[in-house]
Each structure stands twice: as C-alpha cells, then as structure tokens.
Backbone as CSV, one residue per row, in Angstrom:
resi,resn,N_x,N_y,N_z,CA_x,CA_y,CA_z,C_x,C_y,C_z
1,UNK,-41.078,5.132,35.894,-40.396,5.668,34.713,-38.891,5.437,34.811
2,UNK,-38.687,5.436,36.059,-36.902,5.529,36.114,-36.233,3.788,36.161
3,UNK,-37.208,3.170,36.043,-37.236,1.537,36.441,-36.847,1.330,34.991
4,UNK,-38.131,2.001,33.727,-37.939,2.058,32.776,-36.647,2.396,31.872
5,UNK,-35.946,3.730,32.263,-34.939,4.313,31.346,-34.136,3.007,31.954
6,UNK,-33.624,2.536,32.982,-32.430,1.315,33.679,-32.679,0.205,32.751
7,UNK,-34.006,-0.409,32.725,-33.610,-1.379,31.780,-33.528,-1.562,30.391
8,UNK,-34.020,-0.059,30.105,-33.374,0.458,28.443,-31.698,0.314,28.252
9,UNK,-31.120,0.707,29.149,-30.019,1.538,29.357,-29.342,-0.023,29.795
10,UNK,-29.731,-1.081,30.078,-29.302,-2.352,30.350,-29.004,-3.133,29.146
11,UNK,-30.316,-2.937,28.916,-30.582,-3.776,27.307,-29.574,-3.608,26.160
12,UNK,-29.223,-1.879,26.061,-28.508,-1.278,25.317,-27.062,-2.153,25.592
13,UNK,-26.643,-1.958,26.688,-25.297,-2.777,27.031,-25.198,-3.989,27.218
14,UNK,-26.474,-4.809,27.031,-26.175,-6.008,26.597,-25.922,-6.257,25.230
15,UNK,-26.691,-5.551,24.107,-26.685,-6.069,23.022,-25.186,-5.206,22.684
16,UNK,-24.544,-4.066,22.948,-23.230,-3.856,22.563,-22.421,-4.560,22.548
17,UNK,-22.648,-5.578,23.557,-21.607,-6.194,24.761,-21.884,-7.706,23.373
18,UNK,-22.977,-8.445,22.917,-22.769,-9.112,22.182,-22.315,-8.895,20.697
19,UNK,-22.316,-7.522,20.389,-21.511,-7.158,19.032,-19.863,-7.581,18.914
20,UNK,-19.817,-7.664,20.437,-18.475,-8.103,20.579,-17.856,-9.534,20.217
21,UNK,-18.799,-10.691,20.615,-18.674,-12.022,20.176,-17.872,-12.393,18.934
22,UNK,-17.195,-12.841,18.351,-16.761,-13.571,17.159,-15.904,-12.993,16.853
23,UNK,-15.398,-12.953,15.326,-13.415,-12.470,15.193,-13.617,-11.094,15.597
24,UNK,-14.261,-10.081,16.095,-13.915,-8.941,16.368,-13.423,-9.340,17.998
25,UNK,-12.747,-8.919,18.841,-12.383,-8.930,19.942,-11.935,-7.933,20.465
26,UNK,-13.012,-7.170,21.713,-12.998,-5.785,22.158,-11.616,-5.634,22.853
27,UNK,-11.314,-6.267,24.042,-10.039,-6.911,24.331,-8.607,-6.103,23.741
28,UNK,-7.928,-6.039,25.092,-6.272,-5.086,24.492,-5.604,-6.329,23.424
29,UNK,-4.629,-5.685,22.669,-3.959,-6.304,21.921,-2.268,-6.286,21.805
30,UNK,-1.868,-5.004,23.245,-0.596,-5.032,23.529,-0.456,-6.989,24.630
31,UNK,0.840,-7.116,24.189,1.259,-8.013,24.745,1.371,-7.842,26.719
32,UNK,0.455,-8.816,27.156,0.477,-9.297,28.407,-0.823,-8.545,28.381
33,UNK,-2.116,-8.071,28.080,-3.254,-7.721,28.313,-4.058,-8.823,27.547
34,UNK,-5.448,-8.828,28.527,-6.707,-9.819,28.788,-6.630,-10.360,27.087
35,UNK,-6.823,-9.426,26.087,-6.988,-9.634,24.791,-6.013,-10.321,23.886
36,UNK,-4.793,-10.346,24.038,-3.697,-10.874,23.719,-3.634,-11.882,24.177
37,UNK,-3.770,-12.439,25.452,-3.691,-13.517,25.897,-5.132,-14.295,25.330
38,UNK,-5.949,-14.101,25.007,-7.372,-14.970,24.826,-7.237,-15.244,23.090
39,UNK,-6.353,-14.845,22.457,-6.169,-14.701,21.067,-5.017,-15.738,21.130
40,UNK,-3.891,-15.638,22.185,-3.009,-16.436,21.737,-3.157,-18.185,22.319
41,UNK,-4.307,-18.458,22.679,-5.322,-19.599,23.524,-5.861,-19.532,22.426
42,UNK,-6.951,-19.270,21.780,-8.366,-19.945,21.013,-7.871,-18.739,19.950
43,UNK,-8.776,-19.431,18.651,-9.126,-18.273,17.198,-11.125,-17.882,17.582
44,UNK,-10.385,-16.050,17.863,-12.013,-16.028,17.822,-12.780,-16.004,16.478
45,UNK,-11.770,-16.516,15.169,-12.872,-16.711,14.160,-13.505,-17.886,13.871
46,UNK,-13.221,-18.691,14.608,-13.627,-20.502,14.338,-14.780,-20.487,14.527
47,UNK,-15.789,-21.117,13.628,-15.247,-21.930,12.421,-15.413,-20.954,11.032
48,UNK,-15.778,-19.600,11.671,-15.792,-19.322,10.435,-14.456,-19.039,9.070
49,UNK,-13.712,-18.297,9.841,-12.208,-18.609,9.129,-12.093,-19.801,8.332
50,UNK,-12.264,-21.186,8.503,-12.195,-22.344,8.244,-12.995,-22.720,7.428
51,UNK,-14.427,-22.530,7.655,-15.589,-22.241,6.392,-15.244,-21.727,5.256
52,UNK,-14.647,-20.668,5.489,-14.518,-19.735,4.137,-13.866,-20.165,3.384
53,UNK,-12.796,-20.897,4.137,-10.970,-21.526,3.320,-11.820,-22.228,2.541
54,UNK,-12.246,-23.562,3.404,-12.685,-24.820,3.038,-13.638,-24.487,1.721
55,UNK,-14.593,-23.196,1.713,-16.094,-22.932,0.826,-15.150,-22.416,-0.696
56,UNK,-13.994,-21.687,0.203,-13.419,-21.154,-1.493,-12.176,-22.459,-2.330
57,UNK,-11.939,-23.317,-1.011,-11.534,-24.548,-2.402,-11.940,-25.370,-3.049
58,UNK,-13.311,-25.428,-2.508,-14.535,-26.401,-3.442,-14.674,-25.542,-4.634
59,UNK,-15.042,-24.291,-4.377,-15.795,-23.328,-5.585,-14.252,-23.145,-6.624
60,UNK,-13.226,-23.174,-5.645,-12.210,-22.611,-7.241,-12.441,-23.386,-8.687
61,UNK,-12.342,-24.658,-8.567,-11.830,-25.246,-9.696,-13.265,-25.302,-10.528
62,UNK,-14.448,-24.882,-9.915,-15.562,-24.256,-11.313,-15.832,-23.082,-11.897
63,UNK,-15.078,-22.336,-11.049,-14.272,-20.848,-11.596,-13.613,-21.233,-12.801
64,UNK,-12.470,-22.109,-13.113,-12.024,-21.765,-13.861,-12.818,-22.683,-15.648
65,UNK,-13.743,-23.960,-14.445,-14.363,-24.367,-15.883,-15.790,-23.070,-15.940
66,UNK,-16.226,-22.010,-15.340,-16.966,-21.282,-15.829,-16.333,-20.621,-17.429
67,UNK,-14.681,-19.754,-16.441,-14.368,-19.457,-18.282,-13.932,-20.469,-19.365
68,UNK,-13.671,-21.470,-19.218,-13.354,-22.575,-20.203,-14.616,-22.704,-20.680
69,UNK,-15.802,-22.283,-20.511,-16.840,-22.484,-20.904,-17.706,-21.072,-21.557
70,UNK,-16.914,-19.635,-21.384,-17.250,-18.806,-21.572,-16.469,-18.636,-22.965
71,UNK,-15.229,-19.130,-22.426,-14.025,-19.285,-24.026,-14.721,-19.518,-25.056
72,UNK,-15.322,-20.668,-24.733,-15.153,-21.861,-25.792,-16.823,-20.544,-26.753
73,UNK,-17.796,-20.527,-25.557,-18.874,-19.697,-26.142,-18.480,-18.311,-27.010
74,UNK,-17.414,-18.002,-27.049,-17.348,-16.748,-27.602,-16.717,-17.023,-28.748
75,UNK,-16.391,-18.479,-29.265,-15.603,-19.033,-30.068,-16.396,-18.802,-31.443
76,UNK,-15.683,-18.352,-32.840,-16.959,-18.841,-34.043,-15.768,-19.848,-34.826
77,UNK,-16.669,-20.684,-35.125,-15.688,-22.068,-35.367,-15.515,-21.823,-37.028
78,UNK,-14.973,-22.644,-37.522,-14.530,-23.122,-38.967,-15.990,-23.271,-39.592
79,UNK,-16.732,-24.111,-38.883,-18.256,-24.663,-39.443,-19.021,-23.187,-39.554
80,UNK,-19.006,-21.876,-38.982,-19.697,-20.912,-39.168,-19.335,-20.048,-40.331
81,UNK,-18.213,-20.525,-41.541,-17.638,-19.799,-42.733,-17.906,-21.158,-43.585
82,UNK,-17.733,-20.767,-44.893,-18.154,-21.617,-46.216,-16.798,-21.897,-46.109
83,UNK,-16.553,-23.434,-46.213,-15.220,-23.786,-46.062,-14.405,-22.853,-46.814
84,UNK,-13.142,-22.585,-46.426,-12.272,-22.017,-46.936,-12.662,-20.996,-47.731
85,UNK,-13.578,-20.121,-47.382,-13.651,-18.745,-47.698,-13.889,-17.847,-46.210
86,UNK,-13.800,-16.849,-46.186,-14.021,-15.863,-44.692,-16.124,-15.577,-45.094
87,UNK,-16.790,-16.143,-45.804,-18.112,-15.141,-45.943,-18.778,-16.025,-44.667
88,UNK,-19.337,-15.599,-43.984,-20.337,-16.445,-42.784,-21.224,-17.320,-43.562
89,UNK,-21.469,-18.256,-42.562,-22.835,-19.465,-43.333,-24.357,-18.192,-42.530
90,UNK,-25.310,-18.840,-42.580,-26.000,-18.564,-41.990,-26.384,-18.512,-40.306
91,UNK,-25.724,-19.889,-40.327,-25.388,-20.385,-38.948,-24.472,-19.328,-37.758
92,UNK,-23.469,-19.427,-38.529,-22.567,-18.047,-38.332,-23.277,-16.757,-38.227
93,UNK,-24.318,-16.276,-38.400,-24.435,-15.126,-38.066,-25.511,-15.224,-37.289
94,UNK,-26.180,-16.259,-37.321,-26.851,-16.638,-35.808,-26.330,-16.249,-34.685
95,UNK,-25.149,-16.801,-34.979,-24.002,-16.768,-33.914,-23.405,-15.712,-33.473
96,UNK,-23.521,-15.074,-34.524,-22.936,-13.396,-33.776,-23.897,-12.390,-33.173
97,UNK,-25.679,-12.857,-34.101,-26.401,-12.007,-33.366,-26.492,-12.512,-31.970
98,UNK,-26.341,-13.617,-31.356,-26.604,-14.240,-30.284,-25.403,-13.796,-29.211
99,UNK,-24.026,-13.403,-29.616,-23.301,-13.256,-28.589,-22.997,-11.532,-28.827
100,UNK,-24.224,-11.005,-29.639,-24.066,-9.683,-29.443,-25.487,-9.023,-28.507
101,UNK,-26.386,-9.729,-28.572,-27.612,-9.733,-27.452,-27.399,-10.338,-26.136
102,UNK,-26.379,-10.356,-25.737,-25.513,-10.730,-24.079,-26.276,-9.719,-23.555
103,UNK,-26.865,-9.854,-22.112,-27.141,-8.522,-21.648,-26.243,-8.803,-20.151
104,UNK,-26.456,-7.632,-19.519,-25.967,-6.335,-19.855,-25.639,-5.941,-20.559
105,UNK,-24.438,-6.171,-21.714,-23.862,-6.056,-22.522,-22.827,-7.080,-22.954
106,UNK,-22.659,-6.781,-24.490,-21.948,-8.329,-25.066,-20.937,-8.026,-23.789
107,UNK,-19.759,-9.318,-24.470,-18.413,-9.044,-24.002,-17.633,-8.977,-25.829
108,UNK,-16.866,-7.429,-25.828,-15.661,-7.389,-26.716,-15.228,-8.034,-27.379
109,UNK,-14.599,-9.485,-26.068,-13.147,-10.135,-26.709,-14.098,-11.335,-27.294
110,UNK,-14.083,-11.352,-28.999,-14.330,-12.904,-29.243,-13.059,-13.596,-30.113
111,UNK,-13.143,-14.616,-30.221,-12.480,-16.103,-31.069,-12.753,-16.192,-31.854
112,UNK,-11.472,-16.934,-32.975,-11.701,-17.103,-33.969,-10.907,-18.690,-34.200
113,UNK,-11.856,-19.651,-34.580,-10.798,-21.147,-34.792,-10.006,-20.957,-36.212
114,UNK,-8.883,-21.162,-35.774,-7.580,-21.052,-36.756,-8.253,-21.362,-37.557
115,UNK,-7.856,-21.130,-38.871,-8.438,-21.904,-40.532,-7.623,-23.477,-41.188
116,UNK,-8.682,-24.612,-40.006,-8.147,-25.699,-40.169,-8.912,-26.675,-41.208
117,UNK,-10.074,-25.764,-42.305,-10.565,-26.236,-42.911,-9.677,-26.445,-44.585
118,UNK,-8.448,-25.492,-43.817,-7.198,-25.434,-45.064,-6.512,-26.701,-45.139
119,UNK,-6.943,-27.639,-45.991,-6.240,-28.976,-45.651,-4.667,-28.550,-46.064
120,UNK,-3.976,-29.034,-44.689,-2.322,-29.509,-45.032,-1.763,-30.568,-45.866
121,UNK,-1.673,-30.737,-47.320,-1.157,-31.657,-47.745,0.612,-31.197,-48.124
122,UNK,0.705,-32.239,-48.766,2.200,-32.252,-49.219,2.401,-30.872,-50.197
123,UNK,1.177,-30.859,-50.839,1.582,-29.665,-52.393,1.515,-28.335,-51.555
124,UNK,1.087,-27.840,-50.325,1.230,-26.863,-49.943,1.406,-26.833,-48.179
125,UNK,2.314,-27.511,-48.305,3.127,-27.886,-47.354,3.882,-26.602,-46.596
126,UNK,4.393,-26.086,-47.983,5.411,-24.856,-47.716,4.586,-23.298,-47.144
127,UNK,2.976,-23.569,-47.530,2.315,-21.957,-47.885,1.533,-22.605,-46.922
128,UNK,1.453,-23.586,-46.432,-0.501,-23.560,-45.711,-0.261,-22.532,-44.314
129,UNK,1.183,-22.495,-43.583,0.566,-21.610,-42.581,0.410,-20.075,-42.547
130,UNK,0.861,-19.440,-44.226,0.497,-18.232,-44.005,-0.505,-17.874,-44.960
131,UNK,-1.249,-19.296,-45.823,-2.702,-18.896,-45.954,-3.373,-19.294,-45.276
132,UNK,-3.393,-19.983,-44.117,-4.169,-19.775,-42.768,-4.215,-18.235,-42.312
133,UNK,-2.994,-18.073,-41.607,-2.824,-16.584,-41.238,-3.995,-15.403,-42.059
134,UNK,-3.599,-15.695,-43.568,-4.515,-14.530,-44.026,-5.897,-15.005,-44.194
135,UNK,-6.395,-16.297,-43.754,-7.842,-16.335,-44.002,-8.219,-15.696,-42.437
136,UNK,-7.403,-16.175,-41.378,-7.812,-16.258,-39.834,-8.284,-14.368,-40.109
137,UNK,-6.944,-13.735,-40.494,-7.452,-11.993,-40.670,-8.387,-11.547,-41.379
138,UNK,-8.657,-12.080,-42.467,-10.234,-12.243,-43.325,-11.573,-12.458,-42.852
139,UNK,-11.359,-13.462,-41.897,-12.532,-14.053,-41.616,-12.628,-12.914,-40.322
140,UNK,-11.871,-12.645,-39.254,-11.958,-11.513,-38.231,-12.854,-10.277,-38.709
141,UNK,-12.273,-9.554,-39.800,-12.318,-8.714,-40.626,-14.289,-9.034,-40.877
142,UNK,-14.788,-10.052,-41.471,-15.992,-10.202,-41.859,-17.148,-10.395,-39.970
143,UNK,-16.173,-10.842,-39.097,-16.718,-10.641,-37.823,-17.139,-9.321,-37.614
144,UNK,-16.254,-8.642,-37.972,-16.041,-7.180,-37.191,-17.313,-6.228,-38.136
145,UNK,-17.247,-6.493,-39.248,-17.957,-5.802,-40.382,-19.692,-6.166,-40.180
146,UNK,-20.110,-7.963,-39.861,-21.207,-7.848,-39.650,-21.919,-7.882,-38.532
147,UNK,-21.129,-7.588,-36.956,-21.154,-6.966,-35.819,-21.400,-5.646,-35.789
148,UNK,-20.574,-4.737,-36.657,-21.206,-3.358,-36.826,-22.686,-3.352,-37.430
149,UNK,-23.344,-4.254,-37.927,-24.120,-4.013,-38.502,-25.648,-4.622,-38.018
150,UNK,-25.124,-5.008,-36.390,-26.094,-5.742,-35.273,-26.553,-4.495,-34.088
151,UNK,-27.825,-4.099,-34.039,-27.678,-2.595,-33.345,-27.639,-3.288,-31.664
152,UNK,-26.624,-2.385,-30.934,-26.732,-2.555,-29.528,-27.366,-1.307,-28.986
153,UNK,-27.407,-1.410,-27.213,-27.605,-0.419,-26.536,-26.315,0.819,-26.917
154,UNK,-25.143,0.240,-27.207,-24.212,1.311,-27.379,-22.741,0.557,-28.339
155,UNK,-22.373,1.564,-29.200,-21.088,1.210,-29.631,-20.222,0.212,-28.897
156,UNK,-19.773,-1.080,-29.591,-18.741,-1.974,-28.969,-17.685,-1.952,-29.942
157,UNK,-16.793,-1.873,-29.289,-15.297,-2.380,-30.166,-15.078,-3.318,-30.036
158,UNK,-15.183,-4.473,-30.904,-14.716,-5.938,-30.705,-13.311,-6.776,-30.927
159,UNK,-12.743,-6.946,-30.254,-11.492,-7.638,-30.607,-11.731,-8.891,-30.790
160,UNK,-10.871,-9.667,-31.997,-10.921,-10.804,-32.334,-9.507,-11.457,-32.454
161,UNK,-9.485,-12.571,-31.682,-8.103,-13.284,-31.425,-8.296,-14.790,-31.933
162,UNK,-7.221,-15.234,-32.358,-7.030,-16.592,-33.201,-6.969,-17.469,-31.931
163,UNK,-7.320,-18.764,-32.074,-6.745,-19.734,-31.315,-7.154,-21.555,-32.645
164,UNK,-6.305,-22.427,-31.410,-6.820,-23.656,-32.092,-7.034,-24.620,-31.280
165,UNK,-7.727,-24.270,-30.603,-9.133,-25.185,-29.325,-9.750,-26.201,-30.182
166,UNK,-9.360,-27.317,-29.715,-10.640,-28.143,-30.397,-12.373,-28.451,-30.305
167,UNK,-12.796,-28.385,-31.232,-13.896,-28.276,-31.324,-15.230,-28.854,-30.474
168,UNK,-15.533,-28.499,-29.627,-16.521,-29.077,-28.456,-17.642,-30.050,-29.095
169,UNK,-18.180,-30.906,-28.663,-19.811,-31.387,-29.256,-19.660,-32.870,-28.427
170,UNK,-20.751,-33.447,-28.518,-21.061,-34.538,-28.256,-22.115,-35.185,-29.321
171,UNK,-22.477,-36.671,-29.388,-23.280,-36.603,-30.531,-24.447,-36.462,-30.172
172,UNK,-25.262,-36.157,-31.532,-26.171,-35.773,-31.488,-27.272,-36.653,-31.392
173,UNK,-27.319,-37.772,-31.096,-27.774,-38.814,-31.160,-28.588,-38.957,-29.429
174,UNK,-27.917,-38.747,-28.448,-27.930,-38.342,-26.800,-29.167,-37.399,-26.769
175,UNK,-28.724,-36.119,-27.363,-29.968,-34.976,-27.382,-30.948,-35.472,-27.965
176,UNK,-31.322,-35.941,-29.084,-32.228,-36.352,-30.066,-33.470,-37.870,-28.966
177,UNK,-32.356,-38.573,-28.553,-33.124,-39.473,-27.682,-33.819,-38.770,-26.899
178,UNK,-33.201,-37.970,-26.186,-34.162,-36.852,-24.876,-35.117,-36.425,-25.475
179,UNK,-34.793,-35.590,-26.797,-35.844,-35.067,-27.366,-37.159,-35.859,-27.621
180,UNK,-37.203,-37.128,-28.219,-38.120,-38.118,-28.777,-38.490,-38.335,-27.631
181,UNK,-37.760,-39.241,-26.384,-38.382,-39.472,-24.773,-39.360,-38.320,-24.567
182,UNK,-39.163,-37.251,-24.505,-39.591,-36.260,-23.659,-41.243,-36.003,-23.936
183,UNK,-41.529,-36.377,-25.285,-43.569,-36.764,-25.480,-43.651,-37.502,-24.582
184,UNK,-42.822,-38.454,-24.633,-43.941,-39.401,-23.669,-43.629,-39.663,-22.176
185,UNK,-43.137,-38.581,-21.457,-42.801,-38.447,-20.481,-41.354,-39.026,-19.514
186,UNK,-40.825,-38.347,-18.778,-39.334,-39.308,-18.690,-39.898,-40.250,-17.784
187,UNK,-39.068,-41.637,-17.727,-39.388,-42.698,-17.101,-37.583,-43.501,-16.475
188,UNK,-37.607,-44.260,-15.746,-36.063,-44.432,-15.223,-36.310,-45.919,-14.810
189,UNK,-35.776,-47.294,-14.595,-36.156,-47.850,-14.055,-34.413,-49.010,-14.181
190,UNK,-34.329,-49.641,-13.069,-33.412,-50.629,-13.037,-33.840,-51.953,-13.228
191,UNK,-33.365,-52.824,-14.800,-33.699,-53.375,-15.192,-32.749,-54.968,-14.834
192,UNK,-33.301,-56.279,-14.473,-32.577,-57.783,-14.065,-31.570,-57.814,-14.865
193,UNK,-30.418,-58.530,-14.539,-29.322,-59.333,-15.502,-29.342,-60.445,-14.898
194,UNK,-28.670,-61.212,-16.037,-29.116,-62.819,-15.766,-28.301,-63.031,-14.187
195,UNK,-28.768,-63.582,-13.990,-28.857,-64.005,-12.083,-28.924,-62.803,-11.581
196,UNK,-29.375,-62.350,-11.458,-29.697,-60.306,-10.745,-31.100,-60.171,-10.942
197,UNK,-32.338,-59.807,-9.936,-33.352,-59.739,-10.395,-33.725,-58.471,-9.860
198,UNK,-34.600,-57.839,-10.526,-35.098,-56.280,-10.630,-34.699,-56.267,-9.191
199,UNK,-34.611,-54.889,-8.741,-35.003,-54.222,-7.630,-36.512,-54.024,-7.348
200,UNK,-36.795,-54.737,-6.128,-37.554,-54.340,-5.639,-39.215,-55.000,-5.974
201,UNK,-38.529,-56.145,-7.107,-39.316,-57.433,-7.620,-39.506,-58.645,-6.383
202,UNK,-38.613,-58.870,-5.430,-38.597,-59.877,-4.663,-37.656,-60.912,-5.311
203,UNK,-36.636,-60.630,-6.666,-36.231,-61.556,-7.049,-35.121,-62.015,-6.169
204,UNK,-34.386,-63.380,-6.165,-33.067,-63.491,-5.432,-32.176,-63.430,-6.375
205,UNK,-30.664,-63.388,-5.330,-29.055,-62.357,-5.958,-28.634,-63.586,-5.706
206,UNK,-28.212,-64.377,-6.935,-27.554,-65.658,-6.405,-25.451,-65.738,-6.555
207,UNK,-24.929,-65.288,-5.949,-23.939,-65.168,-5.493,-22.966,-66.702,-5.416
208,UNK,-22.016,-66.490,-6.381,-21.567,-67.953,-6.350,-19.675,-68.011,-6.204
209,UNK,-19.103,-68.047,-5.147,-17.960,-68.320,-4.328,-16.990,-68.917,-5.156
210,UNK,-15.731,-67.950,-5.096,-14.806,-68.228,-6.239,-13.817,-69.279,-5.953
211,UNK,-13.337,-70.096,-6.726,-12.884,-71.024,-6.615,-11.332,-70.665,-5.422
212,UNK,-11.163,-71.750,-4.706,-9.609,-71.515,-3.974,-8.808,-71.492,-4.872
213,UNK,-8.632,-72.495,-6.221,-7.552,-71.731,-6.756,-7.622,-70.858,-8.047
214,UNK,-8.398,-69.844,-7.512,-9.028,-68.856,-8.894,-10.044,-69.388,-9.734
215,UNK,-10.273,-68.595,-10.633,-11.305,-69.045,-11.523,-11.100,-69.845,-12.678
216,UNK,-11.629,-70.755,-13.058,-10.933,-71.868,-14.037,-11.000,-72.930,-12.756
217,UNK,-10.243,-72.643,-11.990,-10.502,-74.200,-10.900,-11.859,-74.673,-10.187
218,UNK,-11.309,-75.999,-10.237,-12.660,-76.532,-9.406,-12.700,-76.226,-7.771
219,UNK,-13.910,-75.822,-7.567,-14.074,-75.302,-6.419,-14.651,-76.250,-5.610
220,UNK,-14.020,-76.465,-4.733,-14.474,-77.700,-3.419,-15.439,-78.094,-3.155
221,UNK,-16.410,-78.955,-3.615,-17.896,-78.742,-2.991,-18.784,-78.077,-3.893
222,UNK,-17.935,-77.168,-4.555,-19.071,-76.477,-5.738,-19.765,-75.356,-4.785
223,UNK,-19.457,-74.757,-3.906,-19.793,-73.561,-3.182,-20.636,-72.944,-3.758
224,UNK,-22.099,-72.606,-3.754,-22.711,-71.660,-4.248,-23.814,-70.623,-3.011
225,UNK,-24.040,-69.535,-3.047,-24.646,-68.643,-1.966,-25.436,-68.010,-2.413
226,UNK,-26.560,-68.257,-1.699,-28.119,-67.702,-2.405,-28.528,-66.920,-1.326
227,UNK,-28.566,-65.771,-1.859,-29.528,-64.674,-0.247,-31.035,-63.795,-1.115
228,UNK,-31.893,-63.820,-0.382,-32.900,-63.074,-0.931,-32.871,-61.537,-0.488
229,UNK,-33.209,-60.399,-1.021,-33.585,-59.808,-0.300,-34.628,-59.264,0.548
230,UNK,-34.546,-58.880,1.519,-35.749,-58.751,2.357,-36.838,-57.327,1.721
C-alpha cells in the first residue's frame, strides 16, 4: 500500500512539473536567478508566439473583405425603388424581409445607394444634389416604415445611412452557364492547341527555338525541338 501512495505522489509531481513546459516558466524572474537567465537565452514561447503573429497576418486582410462584404449586403440599391420615386419594387422588399430574418438577430445599421437614378443633366444642374438629398430621406423613411411592418423576435431600431458604393454584380451570363451545366453534370477537361496536344493523350509538345536575332530573323539551321512526353 505504501509502494502505492509513493508512486501516486510521484506521478502527481511529474505531471505538475510538466504544466510547467512552454511560455509559462516556473523559474525566478529577479535578475541573476535560474529563470531570468533561461528567458534571456531562448523564448519559452517558440513557436508558438510566432504562429499566432504569422496566423493573425494571413487572416487580417479577410477580416476586412468579410465587412466589405457585409456593407455591401446591407446595402438597398437604386434598382430596389421605382426609379425616381422612394415606393419599393417588389424586389426591394424581398430584400428587407431577407435582411430582417438575420438570425440571431438582424443587424440595425442598413444602406441606402444615393439617388443616382436622378439623372444629372445641364437643366438641373443647379437642384440635382438636393433632390437627391430629399429622395435619399424618402426612400430611408419608406425602409423604416416597411421594416416596422416585418415581425421579429423583438423590436429593432433601424438606422439608415446614405452612401455611393458602386454597384456590385457580375454578369449574368457566368451563373446561368453553371446553371444549364449543372443537369448534366460538371465535367473539366484540358483541351490541344495547335502544336500542344491534350494532356495525357500521348500527343508531342513541339517546341521551336527562337531565332539569334529575335523573331522575324532567320534562324541558323532552322532549329526546331521536339520532346514527347513520357
């Protein structure tokens, strides 16, 4: 039994004794003691110290395209109002039930794209930027009105702020291909160009040696280099 409690009582002070390992250091920390000196020789956080630096400067710069991407989502554009009036399209209120069913809960702060459906010409040259102004408060105003009227888990107060971000998209032409591909299953393949033959056909890469004095000149011999691949 007493053989027993010793190598309990061993065990115990080994595994204390390894809690000690890594940036914690049991070790004195007045100057000229064991601990001070082994700190001012080696970092007992390596590599992790260095990990972390290194892990948080990869991740910053999609931090900040996460909110450039949260922005842009909370945005209701020009295309979600009947041109140049503040009443929502339909589309538009898609759009609000959708960024009012956020869960946990929406977020507050949304966007509003300036009112650039106000064409600037010459004849109102003088007035277009403060009937922008009062459509941008109009159209807020019709945010706010048919948001109250979207039921949540609880009362939100929504703030609505102007900006003039340009308008995100790509064409629609990209999606639409995926879409049509996607019946008949995706497929990928690298296709010959003239003297280039498929991958993985057995064709040969015929490789032809540029002239000594550039291209346009005649090349010595007519140099040409044919390799197959294996």
């Amino acid at each position: 039994m007493t053989r027993m409690f010793r190598a309990a009582a061993a065990a115990a002070v080994l595994v204390s004794g390894l809690g000690s390992v890594g940036c914690v250091h049991t070790g004195g920390r007045e100057p000229g003691q064991a601990g001070d000196r082994y700190r001012n020789a080696v970092d007992p956080c390596y590599p992790e110290r260095y990990q972390h630096a290194a892990r948080q400067a990869v991740i910053a710069p999609f931090a900040q395209q996460v909110h450039n991407g949260h922005f842009l989502n909370q945005t209701v554009w020009n295309y979600h109002f009947e041109a140049g009036t503040d009443k929502l399209t339909a589309g538009g209120k898609e759009k609000l039930d959708s960024l009012a069913r956020v869960r946990p809960s929406p977020d507050p702060k949304l966007y509003i794209q300036t009112a650039n459906d106000l064409p600037a010409t010459a004849d109102v040259a003088d007035t277009i930027v403060e009937a922008r102004n009062e459509l941008d408060a109009k159209r807020a105003q019709a945010i706010q009105k048919y948001l109250a009227t979207v039921p949540t888990g609880a009362p939100v107060s929504y703030e609505v702020y102007v900006h003039n971000a340009a308008t995100p998209g790509i064409s629609s032409e990209f999606a639409a291909r995926a879409y049509r591909g996607s019946a008949n299953g995706y497929s990928g393949a690298i296709t010959g160009q003239a003297g280039i033959g498929a991958l993985g056909t057995g064709g040969s890469i015929n490789l032809t040696a540029a002239p000594a004095g550039g291209f346009g000149a005649a090349a010595p011999g007519g140099g040409t280099a044919t390799t197959t691949p294996r």
